[in-house]
N, C-alpha and C positions, 0 to 999 in steps of 0.2 A: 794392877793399874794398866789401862788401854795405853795401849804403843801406838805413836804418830809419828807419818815420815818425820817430822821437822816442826817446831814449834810453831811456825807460823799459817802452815799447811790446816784447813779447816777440813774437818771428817765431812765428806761428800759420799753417800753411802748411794746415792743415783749415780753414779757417775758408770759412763758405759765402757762396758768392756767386751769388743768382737774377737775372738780367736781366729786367728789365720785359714785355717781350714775352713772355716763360715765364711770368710770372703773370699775365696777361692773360690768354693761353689758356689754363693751366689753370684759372682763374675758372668756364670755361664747363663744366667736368666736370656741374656742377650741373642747365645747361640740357640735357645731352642723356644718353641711358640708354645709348652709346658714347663713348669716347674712343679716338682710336689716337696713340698718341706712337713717332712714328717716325724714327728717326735712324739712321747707323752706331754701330760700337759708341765707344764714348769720348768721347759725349759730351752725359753727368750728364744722361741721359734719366730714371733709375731716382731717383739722390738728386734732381732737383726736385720727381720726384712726388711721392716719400716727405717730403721735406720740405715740399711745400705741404697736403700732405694730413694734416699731423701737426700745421701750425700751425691747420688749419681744424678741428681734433679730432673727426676723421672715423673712423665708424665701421670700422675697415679692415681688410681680409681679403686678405692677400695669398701669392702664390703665386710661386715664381720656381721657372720650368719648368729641366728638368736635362736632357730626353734627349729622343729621338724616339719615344718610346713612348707612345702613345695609353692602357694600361691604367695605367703607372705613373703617369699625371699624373690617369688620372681617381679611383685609387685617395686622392692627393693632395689633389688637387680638394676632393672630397667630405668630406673631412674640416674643412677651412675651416669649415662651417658648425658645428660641433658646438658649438660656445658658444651662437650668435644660436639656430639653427631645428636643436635636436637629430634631431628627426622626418625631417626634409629632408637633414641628413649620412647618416642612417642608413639610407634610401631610397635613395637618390645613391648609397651605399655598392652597396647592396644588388644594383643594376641594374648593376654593372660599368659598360664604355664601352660608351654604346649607340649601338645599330652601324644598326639602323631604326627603322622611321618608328616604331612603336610603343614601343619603349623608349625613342626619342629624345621624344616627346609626353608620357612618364609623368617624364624628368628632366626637363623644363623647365614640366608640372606643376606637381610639387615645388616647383621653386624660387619662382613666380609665385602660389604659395599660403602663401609667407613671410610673416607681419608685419614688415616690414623696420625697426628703428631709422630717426632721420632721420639723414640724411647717411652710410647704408651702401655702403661703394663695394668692389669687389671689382675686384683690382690683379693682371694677370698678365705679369709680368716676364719678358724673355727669350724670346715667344712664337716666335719664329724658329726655334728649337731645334725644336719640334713641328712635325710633317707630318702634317696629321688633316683631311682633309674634314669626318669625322662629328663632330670637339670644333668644330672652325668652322664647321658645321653649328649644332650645336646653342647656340654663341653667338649666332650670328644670330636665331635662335628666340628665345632670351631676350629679345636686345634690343628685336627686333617686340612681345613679349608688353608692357613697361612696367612695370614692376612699380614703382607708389610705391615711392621714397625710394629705391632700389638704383639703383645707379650702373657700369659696369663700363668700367676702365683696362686698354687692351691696351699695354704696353712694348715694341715690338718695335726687330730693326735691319732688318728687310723689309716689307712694304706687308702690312696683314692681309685675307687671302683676297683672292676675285675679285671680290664684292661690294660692299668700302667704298664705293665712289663712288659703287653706287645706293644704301647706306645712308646717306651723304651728302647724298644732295640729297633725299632721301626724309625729313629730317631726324632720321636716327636716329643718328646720330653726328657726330662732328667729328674732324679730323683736324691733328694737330699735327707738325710735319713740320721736318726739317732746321735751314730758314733759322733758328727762335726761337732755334736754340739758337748761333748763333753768335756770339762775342763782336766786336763793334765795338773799332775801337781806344782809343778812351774808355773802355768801359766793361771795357780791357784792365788798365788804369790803375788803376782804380776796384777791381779786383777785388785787384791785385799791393798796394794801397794798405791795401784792408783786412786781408790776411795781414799784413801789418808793412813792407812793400817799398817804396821811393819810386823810380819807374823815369822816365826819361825821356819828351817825346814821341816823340823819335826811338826809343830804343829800341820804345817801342809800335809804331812804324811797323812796325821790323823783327820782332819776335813775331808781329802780325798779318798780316804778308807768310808770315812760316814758318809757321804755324800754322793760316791762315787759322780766326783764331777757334774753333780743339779746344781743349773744354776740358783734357782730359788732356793734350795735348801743352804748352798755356801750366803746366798744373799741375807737370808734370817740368821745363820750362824755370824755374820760378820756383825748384825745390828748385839748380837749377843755379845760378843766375842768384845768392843767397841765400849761394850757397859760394866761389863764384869773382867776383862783382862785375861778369859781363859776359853779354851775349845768345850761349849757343851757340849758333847756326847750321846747323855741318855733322852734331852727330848724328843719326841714325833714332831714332824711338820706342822701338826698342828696347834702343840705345844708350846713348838719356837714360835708362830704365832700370834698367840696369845700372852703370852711373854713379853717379846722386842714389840709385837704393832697395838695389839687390841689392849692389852695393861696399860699402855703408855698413854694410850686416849684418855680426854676426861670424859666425866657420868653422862657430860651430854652429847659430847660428839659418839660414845659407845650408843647408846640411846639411836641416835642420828642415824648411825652406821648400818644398825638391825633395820630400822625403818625403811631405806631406800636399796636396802640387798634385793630385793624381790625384783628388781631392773637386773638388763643384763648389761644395758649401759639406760643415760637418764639426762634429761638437761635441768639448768636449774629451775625450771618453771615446774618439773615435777617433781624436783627435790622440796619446792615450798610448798605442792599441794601436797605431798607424802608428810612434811614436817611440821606442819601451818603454824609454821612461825616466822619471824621475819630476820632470825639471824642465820637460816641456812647458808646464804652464799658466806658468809663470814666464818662458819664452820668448815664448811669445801674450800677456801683457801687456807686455812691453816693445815687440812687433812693432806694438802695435796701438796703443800711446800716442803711437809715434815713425814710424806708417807713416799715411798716408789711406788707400792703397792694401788696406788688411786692415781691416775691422769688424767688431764685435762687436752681435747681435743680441739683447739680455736676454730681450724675450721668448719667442722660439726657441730660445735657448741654443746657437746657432749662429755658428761665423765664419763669412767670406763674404772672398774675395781678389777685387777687381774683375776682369773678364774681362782687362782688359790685361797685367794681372800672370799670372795665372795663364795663357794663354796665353805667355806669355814662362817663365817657369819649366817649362811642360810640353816648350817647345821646346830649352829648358836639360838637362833631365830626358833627353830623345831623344840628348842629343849626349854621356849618361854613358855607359862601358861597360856591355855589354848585362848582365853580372852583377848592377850597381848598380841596373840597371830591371826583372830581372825581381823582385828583392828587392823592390821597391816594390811593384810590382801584387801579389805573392804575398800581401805584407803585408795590402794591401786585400782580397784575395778572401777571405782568413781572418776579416778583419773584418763582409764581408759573410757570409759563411758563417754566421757564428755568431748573425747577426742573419735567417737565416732568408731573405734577401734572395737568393732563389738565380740568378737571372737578373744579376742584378749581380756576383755572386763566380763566374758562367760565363765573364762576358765579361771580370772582372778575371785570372784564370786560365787565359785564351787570351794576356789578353798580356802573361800569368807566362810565356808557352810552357810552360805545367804543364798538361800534358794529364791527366795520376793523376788530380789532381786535381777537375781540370773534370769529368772522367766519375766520378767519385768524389760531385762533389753531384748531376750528375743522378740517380746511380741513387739518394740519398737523400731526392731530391725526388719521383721516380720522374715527372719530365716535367709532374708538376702544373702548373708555375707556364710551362711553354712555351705562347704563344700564338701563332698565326697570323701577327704581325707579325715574329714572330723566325726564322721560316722562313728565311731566306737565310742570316743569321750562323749558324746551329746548322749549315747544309748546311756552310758556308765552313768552321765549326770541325771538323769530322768529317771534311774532307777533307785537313786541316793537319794532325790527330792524323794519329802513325805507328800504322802497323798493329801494330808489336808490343804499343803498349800498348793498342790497341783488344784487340788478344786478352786482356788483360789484367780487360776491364770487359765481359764479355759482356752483363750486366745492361742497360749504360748503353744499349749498344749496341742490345739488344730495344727500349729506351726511345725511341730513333732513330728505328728503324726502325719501329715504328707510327706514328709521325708524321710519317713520311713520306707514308703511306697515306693518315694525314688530308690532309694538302698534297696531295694529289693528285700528286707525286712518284714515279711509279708504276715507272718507269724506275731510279733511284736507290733505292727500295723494294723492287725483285726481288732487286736489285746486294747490297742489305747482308743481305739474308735469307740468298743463297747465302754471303756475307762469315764471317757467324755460324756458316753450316752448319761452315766450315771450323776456326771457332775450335775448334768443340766435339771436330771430329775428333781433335783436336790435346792435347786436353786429357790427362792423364795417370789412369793404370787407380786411382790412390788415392783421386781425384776422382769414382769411377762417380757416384756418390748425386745430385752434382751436374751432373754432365754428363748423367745419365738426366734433371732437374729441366730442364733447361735447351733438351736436344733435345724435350720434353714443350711447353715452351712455344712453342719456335720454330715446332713442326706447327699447332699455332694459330695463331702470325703468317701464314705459307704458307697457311694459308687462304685469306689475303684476296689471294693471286694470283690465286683459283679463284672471285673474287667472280660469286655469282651463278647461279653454277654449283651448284645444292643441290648434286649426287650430288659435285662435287669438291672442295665445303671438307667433307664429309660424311668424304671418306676422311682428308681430315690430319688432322680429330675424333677418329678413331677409332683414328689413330695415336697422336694425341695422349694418350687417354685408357689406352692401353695402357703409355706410357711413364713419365705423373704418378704420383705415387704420391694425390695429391688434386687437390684444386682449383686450377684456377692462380691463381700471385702473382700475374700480371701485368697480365689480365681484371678490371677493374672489374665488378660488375654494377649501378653505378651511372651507366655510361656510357651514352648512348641509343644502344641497341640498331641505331636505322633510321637513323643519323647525322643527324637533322634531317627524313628524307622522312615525308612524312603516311601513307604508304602500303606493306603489306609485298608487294602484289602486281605494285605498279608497280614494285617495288625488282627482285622476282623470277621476274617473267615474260618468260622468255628463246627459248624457242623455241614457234613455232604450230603449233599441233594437238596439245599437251602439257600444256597449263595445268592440266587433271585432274592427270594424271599429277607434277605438278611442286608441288601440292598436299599428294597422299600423302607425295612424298619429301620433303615440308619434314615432315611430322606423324612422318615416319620422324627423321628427321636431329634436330627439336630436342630429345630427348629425351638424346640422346649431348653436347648442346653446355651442355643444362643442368647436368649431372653434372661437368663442364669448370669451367664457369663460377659454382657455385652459385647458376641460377636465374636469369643472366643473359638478357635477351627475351622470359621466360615470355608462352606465350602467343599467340607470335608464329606458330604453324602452327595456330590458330585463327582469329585475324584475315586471315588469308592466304583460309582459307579463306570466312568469312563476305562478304570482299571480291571474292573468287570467284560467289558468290551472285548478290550485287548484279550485277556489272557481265555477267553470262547472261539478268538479269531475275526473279530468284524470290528475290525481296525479302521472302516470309515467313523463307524458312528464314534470309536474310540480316542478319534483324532477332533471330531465336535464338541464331545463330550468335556472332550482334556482345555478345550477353548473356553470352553462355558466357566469350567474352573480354577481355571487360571483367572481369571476375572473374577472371581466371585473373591478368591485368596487374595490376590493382590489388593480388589479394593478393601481389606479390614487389615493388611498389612500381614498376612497371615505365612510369615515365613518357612516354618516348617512343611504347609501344604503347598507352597508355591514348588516348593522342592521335589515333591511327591508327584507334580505335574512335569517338571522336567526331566524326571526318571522316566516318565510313562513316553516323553515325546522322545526323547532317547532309544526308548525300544522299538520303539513305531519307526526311528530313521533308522535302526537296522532292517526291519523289513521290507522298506522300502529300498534298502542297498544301499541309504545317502550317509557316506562316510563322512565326507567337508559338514551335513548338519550333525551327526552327531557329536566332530569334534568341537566345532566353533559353539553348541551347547552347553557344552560340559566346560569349555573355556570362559563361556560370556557368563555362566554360574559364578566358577567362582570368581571371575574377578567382578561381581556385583558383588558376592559377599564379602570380600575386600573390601568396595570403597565404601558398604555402609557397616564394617567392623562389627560382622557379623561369625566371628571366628568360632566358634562353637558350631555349627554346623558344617565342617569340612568332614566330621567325621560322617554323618550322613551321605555327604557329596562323597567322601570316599568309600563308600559300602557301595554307591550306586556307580561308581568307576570301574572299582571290581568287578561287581556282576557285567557290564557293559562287553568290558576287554576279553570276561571269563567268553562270555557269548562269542567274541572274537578269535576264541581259543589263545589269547595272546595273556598267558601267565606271568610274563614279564610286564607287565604294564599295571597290573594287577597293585595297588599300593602291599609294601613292604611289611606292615604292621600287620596286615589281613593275611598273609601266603607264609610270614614267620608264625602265624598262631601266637600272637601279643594279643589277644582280645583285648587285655583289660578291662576287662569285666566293671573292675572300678573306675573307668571313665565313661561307660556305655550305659545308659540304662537297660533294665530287662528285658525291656519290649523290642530294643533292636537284637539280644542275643542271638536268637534263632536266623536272624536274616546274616549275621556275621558268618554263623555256621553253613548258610545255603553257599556266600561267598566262597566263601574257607574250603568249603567241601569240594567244589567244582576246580578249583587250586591245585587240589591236590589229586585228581582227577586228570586234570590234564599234562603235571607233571608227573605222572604213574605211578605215582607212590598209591599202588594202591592197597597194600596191604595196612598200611597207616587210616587210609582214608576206613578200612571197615573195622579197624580198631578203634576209630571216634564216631563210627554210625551209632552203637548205644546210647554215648554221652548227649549228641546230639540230637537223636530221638526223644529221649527224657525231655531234653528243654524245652522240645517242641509240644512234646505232649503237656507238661504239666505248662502249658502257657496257651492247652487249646487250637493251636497256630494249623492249622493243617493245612496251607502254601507249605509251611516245613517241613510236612511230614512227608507231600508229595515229592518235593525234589530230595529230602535226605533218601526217602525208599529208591527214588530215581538212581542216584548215585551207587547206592548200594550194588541194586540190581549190574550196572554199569561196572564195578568194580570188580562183582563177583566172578562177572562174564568173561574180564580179561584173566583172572585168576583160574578158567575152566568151572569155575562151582556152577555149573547150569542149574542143577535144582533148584541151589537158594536165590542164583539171579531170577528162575522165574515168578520164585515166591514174594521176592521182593517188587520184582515188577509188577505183580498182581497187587499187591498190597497199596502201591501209588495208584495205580488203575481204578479199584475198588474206589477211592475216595473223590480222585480228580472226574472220571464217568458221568457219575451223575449230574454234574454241573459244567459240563460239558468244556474242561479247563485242559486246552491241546497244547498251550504257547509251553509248559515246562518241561514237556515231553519233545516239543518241536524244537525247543533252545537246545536240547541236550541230543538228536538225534544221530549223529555219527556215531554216538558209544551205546545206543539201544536200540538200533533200530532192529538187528537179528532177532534181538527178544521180543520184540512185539510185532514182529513176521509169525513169529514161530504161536505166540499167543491168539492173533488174530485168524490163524492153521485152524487153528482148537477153537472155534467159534467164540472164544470167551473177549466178550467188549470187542466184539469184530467193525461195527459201525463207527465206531468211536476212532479204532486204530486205523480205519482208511482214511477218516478225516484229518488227522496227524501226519499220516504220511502226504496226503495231499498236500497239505500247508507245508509241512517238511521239504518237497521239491523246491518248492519257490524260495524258499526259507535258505535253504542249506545251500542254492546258486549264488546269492545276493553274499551269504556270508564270504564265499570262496575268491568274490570279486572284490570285497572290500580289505580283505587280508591280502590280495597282492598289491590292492594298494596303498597301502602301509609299511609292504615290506620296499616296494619303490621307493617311499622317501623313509628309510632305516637314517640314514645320515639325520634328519631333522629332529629325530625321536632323541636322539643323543642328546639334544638340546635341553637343558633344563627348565621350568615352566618361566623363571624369570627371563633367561634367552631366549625363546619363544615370544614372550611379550613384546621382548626388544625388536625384535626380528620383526612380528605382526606389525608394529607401529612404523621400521624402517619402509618396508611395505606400502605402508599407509603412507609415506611423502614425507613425515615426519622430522625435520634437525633435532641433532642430540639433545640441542638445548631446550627444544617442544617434550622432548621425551623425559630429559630430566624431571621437567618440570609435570609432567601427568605421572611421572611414579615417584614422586616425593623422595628426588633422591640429587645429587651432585651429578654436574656433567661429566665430570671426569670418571664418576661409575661406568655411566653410557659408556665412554671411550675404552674403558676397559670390560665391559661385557662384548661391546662390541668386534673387539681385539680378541677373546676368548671364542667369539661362536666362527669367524675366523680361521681362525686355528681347527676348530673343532670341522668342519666343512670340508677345508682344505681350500677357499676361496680367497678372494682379495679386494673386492670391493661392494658399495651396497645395492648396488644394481644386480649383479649376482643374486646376491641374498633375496631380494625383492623378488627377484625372476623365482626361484623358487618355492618362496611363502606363496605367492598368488597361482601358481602352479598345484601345490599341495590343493587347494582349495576348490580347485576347478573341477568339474563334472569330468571322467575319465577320457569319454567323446569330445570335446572340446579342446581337452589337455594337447595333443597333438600339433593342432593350427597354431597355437601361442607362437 
């Protein structure tokens, strides 16, 4: 017989129980701008917090992560704030997950220019589930930045990132870990005492022997214990389960239960299209008055089934006939479908084994919503679909296989292009209209086997264009053109002593791709050419050239090449010495790309930063992610690798590592070669050479010099040789000795003179205003606009932010200065700006 306090005392088996030592530690959330609450799972990691943080009526923002997707949680994320700092969701929104140092600096920003409520704590639950450098990245970020009154709760059942423990003793966080949470055999008592239970010591003994102090496992023991009057022993967690919660269901709520497990949590609109029937809510309230196990969220309007449960029903769920399971994920995938959610009803309809279908939402998503992290499951799904019904979805299929192209998947890319070829063979003569549609678009995919090759994606153009009866479906012309690279010459100079010639055939070729594409790269065999100009040395015509194309991009909205013109005029205002235009350039860039929320492209703008600064020999200015070697490879497409490595390479060059630098000249040589690119192969041999030379290896330096020489020569390409002259010019003294390309290297050094004064004049002045560089890009903003005449209150309002930000950026750059009011400040920003000659009379 079950033991109760007291006859009138009713068994309350939810009834919450905090152990002292859990509210102790979490007392200290207050003292530090981290918390990490770390346990396995089951045990009441999530309800302490929630409950201590509900009795402290704490402003709370919480998130309980669902999946290993990096977009989906920061899509998530960001919306948390849309109550407190609308400005900051909408922002946060706007910049997707940001992936470097630049977008990762403008979301933490954001957040740190909160007015935060007191006691705002932002709570993410479940963080195990996520595998994201760049989101624990950017938490770290936050937590260094301090932001009064905000508070941030990691939940996890794994150790968060690599960091904590120098965020630890760095005093940035606390860490609250296994032991608080386990119950003592007193306070085994104390707990069974307050549900309604009067248990022995002995039995305590034995609980806390089997259990050692889980909470979940004393929880199922007690629903046991409650029933039958004694301590089981011999079940499993899963057991006791099945036992105290899922036995005790009836046949429809167990029914019910399997059915909506496939949520991680769920509202009641998908409990009734999962259950389509109309007594689900009726089922969810009795589960939820009579279960701890299942809760109800009001504010959310969310359940939520604790992981133990719901692992135990998903493995219930495995062990039904595979008819009953793929009903269930079908279910969901339709649920998700309709909610637009297409990555979710891809993966729910792989493990429908409904392939129709799966290829059914990509082609009506038409690949939108696929990101770079989903690269393996889409390859994994595509190779589980049978081919018959791939023949079926030719569409989805196109959809695939460009993004394969993008994955770099190059191998697997040829594979389904031929795959496709065959569907369409196939296709029947009542179908011409669309199998003519379809062969049309494919000769455009088949292009991008011929990448690079003008005259060979030139011919499947023209195939293509013979077979369309218009433009293709399939072709964005919102797509970036140059996949991320700053440059259309580096993209397409493939063979030496062609570069002319490879010139014309782009001015030939894009005229065919634009009639394709409606207008897609406009442009681009102008910039090709202008960048042609430049890197021969006849930097007039380079500067008309670059005008023509800027115009040409601009009018078709053509953002990636509009980018590709601003690198080139950037280059063009170092040779001309003009420091103030190339920084107010690279400023007025991105804050356009800011105001038309064009965030995917910083990574471009910052590859063309790099290169800029490298020219400047100023390696600290150089962005972070490029001079650490974080390529990421998985957020770049392949067509910019080699330009990251020109970066990369010059980095490490000029901070003298250069023994490192010619342990990555092979790796970097491959990319370059097997992508054609020979701009890369010029400045990696460049490097080489240069590396060698400080290393005494004259031999290989000269071999490698010869090697750049041999290809840049013939097309008469001096600007790589002239950027990079302080570290080679002995070598091609000593080369130009030896009669070898002697005409070539007097033209280099000619240009090299004028070159290498203009640099030396613009580096002192930059080192003049050191103090301003300290500035962050949004203090700089602030400062430009103070400048500008601007009140805080004008200012708040053109950065979409609180005046009281202003007041306190303003307060910061300040301090950072050592100044005291904004006239100062002013004097300085229009100063920086000034022509050197003129700077003086101010």
């Amino acid at each position: 017989m079950r033991r109760r306090e007291n006859s009138a005392y009713r068994f309350n088996p939810a009834a919450l129980y905090m152990r002292v030592p859990v509210r102790q530690s979490l007392k200290q959330i207050w003292e530090y701008p981290m918390t990490v609450v770390e346990a396995p799972l089951g045990y009441g990691k999530t309800t302490a917090v929630r409950e201590y943080l509900t009795e402290c009526q704490a402003n709370l923002l919480w998130h309980t992560v669902a999946s290993d997707s990096a977009s989906e949680f920061w899509r998530n994320f960001s919306q948390l704030f849309k109550h407190i700092a609308p400005r900051c969701a909408e922002g946060l929104s706007e910049l997707e997950s940001p992936c470097d140092s630049q977008l990762m600096a403008s979301a933490v920003e954001l957040v740190k220019n909160v007015v935060w409520p007191e006691k705002s704590v932002l709570v993410l639950d479940d963080y195990h589930l996520l595998s994201s450098d760049t989101i624990e990245q950017f938490i770290e970020l936050v937590v260094k930045n301090e932001s009064p009154g905000f508070h941030i709760v990691i939940i996890s059942r794994a150790r968060f990132g690599e960091n904590t423990t120098e965020l630890a003793l760095k005093g940035y966080c606390i860490v609250i870990g296994k032991k608080q949470f386990e119950f003592t055999q007193a306070e085994i008592m104390e707990y069974y005492k307050l549900c309604g239970l009067r248990i022995t010591t002995d039995e305590a003994a034995q609980l806390h022997a089997y259990t050692e102090g889980w909470i979940s496992a004393l929880y199922l023991s007690m629903l046991s214990f409650a029933r039958e009057g004694r301590v089981d022993l011999q079940a499993s967690l899963h057991e006791l389960i099945e036992k105290v919660v899922y036995r005790q269901c009836t046949a429809v709520a167990k029914d019910f239960l399997l059915t909506v497990s496939v949520f991680d949590r769920f509202t009641l609109a998908q409990a009734q299209a999962m259950w389509q029937g109309e007594d689900a809510a009726a089922i969810l309230d009795e589960l939820v008055a009579n279960n701890a196990l299942i809760q109800y969220d009001g504010s959310k309007k969310t359940y939520q089934m604790h992981n133990i449960f719901t692992t135990y029903l998903r493995e219930l769920l495995g062990l039904q006939d595979r008819e009953r399971q793929q009903a269930v994920w079908r279910l969901a995938g339709e649920w998700y479908a309709r909610s637009r959610d297409y990555i979710h009803a891809i993966d729910c309809f792989f493990q429908a084994a409904d392939y129709d279908r799966l290829l059914m939402i990509m082609e009506e998503d038409k690949g939108h919503s696929i990101k770079k992290e989903h690269k393996d499951r889409m390859i994994r799904y595509f190779h589980d679909c049978p081919s018959r019904i791939r023949r079926t979805h030719p569409w989805a299929c196109l959809v695939y296989a460009m993004y394969l192209f993008v994955f770099n998947e190059m191998e697997l890319f040829s594979g389904q292009c031929a795959e496709i070829g065959g569907y369409i063979a196939l296709m029947e003569e009542d179908e011409q209209r669309t199998k003519q549609q379809l062969a049309g678009e494919l000769e455009i995919l088949r292009s991008f086997t011929q990448f690079n090759c003008i005259a060979g994606m030139t011919r499947h153009h023209q195939q293509a264009a013979r077979l369309l009866q218009g433009p293709s479906k399939f072709i964005s012309n919102r797509a970036p053109w140059t996949f991320g690279a700053p440059s259309v010459l580096y993209m397409y100079y493939r063979e030496s002593g062609q570069l002319e010639k490879e010139v014309v055939e782009m001015a030939q070729a894009m005229p065919h791709y634009y009639r394709l594409t409606g207008g897609h790269g406009f442009g681009a065999e102008l910039v090709m050419q202008a960048e042609r100009y430049y890197v021969i040395g006849d930097f007039e015509k380079a500067e008309i050239t670059a005008y023509e194309a800027l115009h040409a991009a601009q009018s078709r909205e053509q953002t990636a090449l509009v980018l590709c013109v601003v690198f080139l005029q950037m280059r063009l205002a170092l040779v001309r010495g003009d420091l103030a235009v190339m920084q107010s350039t690279l400023a007025q860039t991105r804050e356009e790309l800011k105001r038309q929320k064009l965030y995917s492209y910083n990574y471009t703008v910052d590859l063309c930063e790099g290169f800029i600064y490298a020219c400047l020999n100023q390696a600290g200015k150089i962005p972070a992610w490029i001079t650490q070697g974080e390529a990421k490879f998985s957020v770049l497409y392949a067509t910019t690798y080699t330009f990251f490595n020109i970066v990369q390479g010059k980095a490490l060059l000029l901070g003298g590592h250069y023994r490192k630098l010619l342990e990555r000249i092979g790796p970097f040589t491959a990319i370059a070669t097997g992508a054609h690119n020979l701009q890369g192969q010029v400045y990696i041999n460049i490097y080489a050479a240069a590396a060698q030379y400080q290393m005494e290896q004259f031999t290989e330096a000269h071999t490698s010099m010869k090697q750049a020489l041999d290809i840049a020569a013939p097309d008469q390409l001096i600007m790589p040789f002239v950027e990079n002259g302080e570290y080679i010019f002995p070598i091609l003294q000593t080369l130009g000795q030896r009669g070898r390309h002697a005409g070539f290297i007097d033209k280099i050094a000619t240009f090299y003179a004028a070159y290498a004064g203009k640099i030396a004049v613009m580096q002192g002045e930059t080192r003049n205003f050191g103090k301003l560089a300290s500035l962050s890009e949004r203090e700089m903003e602030v400062s430009s606009l103070v400048a500008a005449g601007l009140s805080n209150q004008t200012i708040a309002a053109r950065l979409l932010v609180e005046e009281a930000t202003v007041k306190k950026t303003l307060q910061n750059i300040f301090a950072k200065l050592g100044i005291n009011s904004r006239s100062v400040l002013a004097r300085l920003i229009i100063e920086q700006k000034m022509p050197d000659n003129t700077r003086k009379n101010y």
